[in-house]
C-alpha positions, -999 to 999 in steps of 0.1 A, spaced: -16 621 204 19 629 205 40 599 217 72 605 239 95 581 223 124 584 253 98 564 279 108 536 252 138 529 257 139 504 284 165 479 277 152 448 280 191 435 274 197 448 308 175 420 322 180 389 297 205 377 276 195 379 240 189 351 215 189 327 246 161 302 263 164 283 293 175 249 301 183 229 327 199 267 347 217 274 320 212 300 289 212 283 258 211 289 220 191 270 201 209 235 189 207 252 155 208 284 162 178 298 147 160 330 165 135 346 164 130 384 167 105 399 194 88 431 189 69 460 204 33 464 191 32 501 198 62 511 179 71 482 155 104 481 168 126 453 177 129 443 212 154 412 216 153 382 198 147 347 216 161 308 204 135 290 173 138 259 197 128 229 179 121 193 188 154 187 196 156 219 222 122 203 238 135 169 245 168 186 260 146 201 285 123 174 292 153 153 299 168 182 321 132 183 339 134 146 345 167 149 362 161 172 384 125 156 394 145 133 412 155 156 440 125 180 438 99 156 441 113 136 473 125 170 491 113 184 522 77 204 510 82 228 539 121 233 522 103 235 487 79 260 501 101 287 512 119 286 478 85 295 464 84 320 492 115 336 478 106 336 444 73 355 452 93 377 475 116 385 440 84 391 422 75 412 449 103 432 444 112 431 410 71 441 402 82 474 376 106 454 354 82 425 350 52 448 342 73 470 318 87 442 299 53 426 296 40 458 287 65 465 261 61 428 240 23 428 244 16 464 241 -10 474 271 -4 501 298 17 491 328 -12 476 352 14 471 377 26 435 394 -8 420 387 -6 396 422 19 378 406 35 376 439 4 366 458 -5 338 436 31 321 439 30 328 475 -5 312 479 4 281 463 37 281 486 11 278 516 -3 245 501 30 230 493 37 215 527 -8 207 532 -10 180 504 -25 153 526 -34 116 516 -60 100 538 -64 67 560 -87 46 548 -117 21 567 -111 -14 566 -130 -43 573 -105 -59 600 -84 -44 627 -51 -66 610 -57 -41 579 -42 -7 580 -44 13 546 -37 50 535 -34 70 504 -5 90 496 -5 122 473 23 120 452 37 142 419 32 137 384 65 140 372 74 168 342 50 190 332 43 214 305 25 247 300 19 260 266 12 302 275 -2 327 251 11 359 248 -17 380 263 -8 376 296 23 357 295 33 358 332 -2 354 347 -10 326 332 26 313 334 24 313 367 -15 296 369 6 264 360 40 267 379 33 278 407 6 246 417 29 224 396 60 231 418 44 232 450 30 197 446 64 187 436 66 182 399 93 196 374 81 221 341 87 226 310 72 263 297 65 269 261 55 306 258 43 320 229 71 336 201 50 370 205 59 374 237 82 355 256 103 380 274 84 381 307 79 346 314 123 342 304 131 367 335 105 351 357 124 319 355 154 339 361 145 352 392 131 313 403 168 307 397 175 335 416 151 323 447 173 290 447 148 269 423 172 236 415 187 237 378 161 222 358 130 225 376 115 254 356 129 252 320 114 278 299 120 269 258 109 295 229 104 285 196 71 283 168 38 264 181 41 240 148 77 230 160 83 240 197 51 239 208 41 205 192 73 185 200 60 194 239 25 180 232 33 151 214 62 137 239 53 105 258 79 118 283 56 145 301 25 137 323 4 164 320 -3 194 295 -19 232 301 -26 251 273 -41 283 274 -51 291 240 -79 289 208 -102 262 213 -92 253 180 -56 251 188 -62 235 221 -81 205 205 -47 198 183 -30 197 214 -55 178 232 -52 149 205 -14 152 208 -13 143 243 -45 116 243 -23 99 221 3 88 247 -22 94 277 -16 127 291 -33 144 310 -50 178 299 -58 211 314 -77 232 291 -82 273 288 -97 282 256 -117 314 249 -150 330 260 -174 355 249 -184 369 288 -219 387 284 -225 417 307 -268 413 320 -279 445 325 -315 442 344 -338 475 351 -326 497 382 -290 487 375 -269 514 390 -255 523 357 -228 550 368 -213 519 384 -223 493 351 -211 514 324 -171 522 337 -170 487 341 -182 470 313 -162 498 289 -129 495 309 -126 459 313 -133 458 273 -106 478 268 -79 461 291 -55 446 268 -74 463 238 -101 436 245 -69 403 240 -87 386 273 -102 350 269 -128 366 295 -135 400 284 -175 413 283 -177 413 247 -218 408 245 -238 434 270 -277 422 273 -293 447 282 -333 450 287 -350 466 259 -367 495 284 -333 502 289 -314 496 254 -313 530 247 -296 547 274 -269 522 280 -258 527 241 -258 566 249 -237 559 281 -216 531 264 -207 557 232 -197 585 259 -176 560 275 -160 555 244 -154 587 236 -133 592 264 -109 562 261 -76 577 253 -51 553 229 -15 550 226 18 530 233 23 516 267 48 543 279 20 567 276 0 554 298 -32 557 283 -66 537 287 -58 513 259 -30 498 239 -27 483 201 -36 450 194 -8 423 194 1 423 155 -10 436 123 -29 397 116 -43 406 147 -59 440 138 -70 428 106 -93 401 120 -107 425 144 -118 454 115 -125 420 99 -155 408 124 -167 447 123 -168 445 89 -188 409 94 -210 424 119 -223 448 89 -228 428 68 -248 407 88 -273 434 97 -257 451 125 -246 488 129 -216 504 136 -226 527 165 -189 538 179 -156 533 162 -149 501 139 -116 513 123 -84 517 133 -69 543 148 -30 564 138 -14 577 168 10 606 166 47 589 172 35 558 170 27 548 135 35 510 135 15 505 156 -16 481 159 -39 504 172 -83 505 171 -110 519 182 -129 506 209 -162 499 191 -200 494 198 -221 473 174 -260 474 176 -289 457 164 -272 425 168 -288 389 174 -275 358 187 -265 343 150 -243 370 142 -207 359 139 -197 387 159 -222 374 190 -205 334 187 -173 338 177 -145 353 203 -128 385 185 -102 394 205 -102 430 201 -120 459 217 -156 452 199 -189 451 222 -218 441 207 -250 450 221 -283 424 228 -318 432 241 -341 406 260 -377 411 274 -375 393 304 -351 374 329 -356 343 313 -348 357 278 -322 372 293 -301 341 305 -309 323 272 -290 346 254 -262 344 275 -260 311 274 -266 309 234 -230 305 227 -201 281 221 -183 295 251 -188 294 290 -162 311 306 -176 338 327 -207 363 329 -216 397 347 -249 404 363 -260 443 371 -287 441 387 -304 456 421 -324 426 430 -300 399 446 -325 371 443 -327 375 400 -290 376 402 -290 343 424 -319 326 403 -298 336 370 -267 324 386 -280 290 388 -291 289 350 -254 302 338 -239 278 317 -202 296 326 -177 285 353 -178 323 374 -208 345 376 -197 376 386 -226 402 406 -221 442 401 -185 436 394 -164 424 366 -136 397 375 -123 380 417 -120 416 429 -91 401 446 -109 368 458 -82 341 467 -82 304 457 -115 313 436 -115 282 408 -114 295 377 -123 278 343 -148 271 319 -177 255 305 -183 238 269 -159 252 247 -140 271 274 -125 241 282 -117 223 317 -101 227 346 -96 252 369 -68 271 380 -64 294 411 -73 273 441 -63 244 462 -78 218 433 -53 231 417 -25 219 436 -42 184 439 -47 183 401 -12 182 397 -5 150 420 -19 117 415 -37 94 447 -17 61 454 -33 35 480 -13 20 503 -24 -13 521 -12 -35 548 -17 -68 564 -5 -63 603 -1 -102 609 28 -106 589 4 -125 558 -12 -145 576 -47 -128 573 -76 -138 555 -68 -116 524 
């Protein structure tokens, strides 16, 4: 593949000033003035370079937060809501640049606006419906109500495979239910979620409502867990990283929204339409080059069928074209060259362990493109559920392939992991898709489809080690206020009590 190396040159200096974070409105440097340098996984080049905030940079914008919580959280919700409105209009509008720039520091194909727009404006709607409730009482001289009322700061910690998504998964609720942030993005790519904060500043967002620091997770990302000054903490991460920070915020008794990792498994039952199955399960693992806490990485498949869905699934692989984003081809390179390692690392695990290398399982040089972090979408077989590469979440573009015997068999399998994010059931019969359903251990359960297909306010979250929470819907918004009861005597004090 010959890469045109022109399509790169966006200049992402065009859209944010370089070496700066934000704080309380304003671009800063870091207090020391420390950076760090961004760059794009298809070519190796450098991007921009963004502050190495420290503890010092968090507390600045925790305090900045706290100021402006004053105004924010006692203001008009129907005035709060149409500066959400505007902010999802700028989305709206400004949908290319945000996908470029995202697809530049991650490395994937330009997917477009992915609903950022309707996912801010959705929570907008709910800003101005947060209802308390009046309560029964046991005399007519009692009146009492409950009152839904803001948290305070809050804090995201976002990974950098979908950086303004899942930005946005916090904010958006956050700030419609009146609370102040604090955004820690990850030093891999922190571009996108910098110029959506710009254009909240741009909707008319209040200085220091959205403060958006970059820095390292052990100094950054730490100082925000561990301060006493926020009230409640999403991380979307490793379940190994998102226990530190759960620690770090039970410690001064913070509130937690965890979204770890998965290890989705595609059921494939007899009389699956499997010109339908097969595009899906191969494309969705190659979104991203498989970097998705929800991607189908296992596909159980009945054994009468085993064979023919590995003949389909190697076609399917054969087709996949790879390349840098500006290329616009059917999957990008990985996020880093630790990153590709560990993935030709679990192949290599996955051989040694018994299984076979069926399709691909090495990386892959790409004409123009060199540097970059690229492999090949890859099928291992003859795996079982103790394999490393059936428990443990990859992150990379490997599918491993299960058979069962029967139904029940079937959901065991699924369910024979650490994991319980999502799962996908092909299947003709709806009533063994609704009797699996109920056996899932996973927080979605998708039928003949991969992902919401556009389904809005669907909760989303996990199980076990997926963590918990759910993001998406109107429990959202409520999860970031907290219930106060209200009660009064109506003679003056002179009741009963």
């Amino acid at each position: 593949m010959t890469a045109d190396t022109s399509a790169a040159l966006f200049d992402v200096g065009a859209y944010l000033p370089d070496g700066k974070h934000l704080i309380g409105g304003e671009w800063r440097s870091a207090r020391d003035g420390a950076v760090i340098d961004v760059h794009d996984p298809s070519l190796g080049t450098r991007l921009a370079s963004v502050p190495a905030g420290r503890a010092g940079d968090v507390a600045d914008a925790i305090g900045s937060a706290a100021h402006a919580m004053a105004s924010w959280g006692e203001a008009d919700p129907a005035w709060r809501a149409g500066i959400l409105r505007r902010w999802a209009t700028l989305l709206a509008d400004h949908a290319d640049e945000i996908a470029t720039i995202e697809a530049r520091e991650v490395g994937y194909a330009v997917f477009g606006s992915r609903h950022l727009a309707e996912a801010v404006e959705f929570m907008a709607g709910l800003s101005d419906k947060i209802y308390g409730r009046t309560l029964p009482a046991r005399s007519p001289e009692t009146f009492s109500f409950t009152q839904l009322e803001p948290l305070g700061v809050c804090a995201s910690i976002v990974p950098w495979n979908a950086p303004t998504a899942l930005m946005l998964t916090s904010v958006a609720p956050a700030l419609a239910a009146g609370n102040a942030m604090v955004v820690k993005p990850s030093e891999e790519a922190p571009l996108g979620c910098l110029y959506l904060a710009a254009l909240a500043l741009e909707a008319g967002l209040p200085p220091g409502v959205l403060n958006v620091v970059t820095g390292y997770g052990p100094d950054a990302g730490q100082a925000l867990s561990a301060s006493p000054d926020i009230k409640h903490m999403t991380f979307t991460g490793s379940a190994a990283t998102g226990a530190q920070v759960a620690r770090a915020c039970g410690a001064n008794i913070v509130s937690v929204h965890l979204e770890l990792g998965g290890k989705t498994p595609h059921i494939v039952l007899p009389g699956a339409d499997l010109d339908v199955a097969v595009p899906s399960i191969v494309g969705n693992l190659i979104r991203n080059a498989g970097q998705i806490c929800y991607a189908g990485t296992r596909v159980v498949v009945h054994e009468s069928i085993a064979s023919v869905i590995q003949d389909r699934l190697i076609a399917a692989m054969g087709e996949v074209t790879i390349g840098p984003w500006f290329s616009q081809p059917d999957m990008g390179p990985l996020i880093s060259g630790r990153r590709k390692q560990e993935v030709l690392d679990y192949v290599a695990a996955g051989r040694a362990e018994g299984g076979e290398v069926a399709y691909g399982g090495g990386p892959v040089e790409v004409k123009g493109a060199e540097a970059g972090h690229f492999v090949a979408p890859t099928l291992l077989t003859g795996v079982t559920t103790s394999m490393t590469v059936a428990r443990e979440e990859i992150f990379g573009p490997v599918l491993s392939l299960l058979t069962f015997r029967d139904e029940r068999q079937a959901v065991d399998i699924a369910n024979d992991s650490p994991y319980g994010l999502a799962a996908s059931i092909w299947t003709a019969d709806v009533n063994a898709a609704l009797r699996m359903s109920r056996r899932l251990q996973c927080g979605q359960v998708w039928v003949n489809t991969f992902g919401t297909r556009g389904v809005l306010g669907a909760p989303f979250g996990g199980f076990k080690h997926s963590g918990f929470g759910r993001i998406g819907s109107i429990d959202t918004v409520y999860a970031y206020t907290q219930a106060k009861t209200v009660i009064i005597d109506a003679t003056g004090g002179r009741g009963s009590g």
